[in-house]
N, C-alpha and C positions, 0 to 999 in steps of 0.2 A: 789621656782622654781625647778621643777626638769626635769630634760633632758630625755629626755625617746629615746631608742634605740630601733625599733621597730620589726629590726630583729632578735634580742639575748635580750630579755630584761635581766637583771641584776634583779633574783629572791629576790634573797638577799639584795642587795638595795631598791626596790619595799617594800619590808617587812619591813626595816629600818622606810623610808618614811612616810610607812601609820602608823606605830607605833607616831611617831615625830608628825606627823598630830596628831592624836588623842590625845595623852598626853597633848600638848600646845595648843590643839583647834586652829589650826592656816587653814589660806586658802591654798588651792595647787592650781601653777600652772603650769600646764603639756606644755613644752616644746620640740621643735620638729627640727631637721635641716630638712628639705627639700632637698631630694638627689635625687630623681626623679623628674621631669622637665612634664613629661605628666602628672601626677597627678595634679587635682584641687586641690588645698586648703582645700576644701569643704570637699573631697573627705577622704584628711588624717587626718581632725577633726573626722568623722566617724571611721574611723579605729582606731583611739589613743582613741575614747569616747571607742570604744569594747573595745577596751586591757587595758584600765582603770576601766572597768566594771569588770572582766577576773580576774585581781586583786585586788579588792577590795577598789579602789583608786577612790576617788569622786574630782573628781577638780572641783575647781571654774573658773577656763577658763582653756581654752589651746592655744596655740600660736605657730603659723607655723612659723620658722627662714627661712629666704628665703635669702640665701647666697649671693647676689647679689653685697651686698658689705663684709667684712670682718664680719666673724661668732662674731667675739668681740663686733663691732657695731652693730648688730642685738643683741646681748645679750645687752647690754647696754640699748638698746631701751626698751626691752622687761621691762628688769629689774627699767626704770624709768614708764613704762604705768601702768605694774599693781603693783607698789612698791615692789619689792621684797627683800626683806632681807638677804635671804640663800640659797644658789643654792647646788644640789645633783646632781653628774654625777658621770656615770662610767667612769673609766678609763683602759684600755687595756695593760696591761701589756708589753712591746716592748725591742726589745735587746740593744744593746746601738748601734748597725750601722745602725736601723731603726729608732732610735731617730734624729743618726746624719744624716742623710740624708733626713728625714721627718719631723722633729721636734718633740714639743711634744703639742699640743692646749691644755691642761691643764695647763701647767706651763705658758703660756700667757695668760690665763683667769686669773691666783692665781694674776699675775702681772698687769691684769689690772683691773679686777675690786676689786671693795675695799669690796664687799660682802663677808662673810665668804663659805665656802665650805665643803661639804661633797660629800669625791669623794672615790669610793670602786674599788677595782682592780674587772677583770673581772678573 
């Protein structure tokens, strides 16, 4: 499963990714939060199919995380429909008063789910 951030994508992790894919012959699947509300579903499978094309990144599904409950439980979902094994996100580098005032969604993901991760600073 990998997280894709569609406005900064993470070059370097993309590169990571499709290297990992290849070597282990394994399936991808492209993972998405949902942070605009007027976009169709539809809509941002289309734009992640371009930007997966763009990089060289052939997934075997993509899946729109649709925040509606906690981004954990959307991943969780996600992670039992299409079996996922290994999750890759970026992670943003933050000061420690943006930590302490925002948290941090990586360190809650590492805690809840039991998948291993591969996560690259941005």
């Amino acid at each position: 499963g990998f997280l894709v951030d569609m406005d900064s994508p993470n070059e370097r992790l993309i590169s990571l990714v499709n290297r990992i894919v290849h070597i282990f012959q394994l399936d991808l699947v492209i993972l998405h939060k949902k942070e605009m509300e007027f976009l169709k579903d539809s809509e941002l499978i289309v734009h992640l199919r371009l930007l997966a094309r763009e990089y060289g990144l052939q997934p075997t599904a993509i899946h729109i995380i649709n925040t509606n409950q906690k981004i954990i439980d959307d991943l969780k979902e996600a992670v039992r429909k299409y079996k996922i094994d290994m999750i890759a996100k970026t992670v943003y580098n933050k000061n420690a008063v943006a930590r302490l005032f925002f948290g941090n969604k990586s360190q809650e993901l590492i805690k809840e789910l039991k998948e291993p991760m591969i996560l690259m600073t941005r």
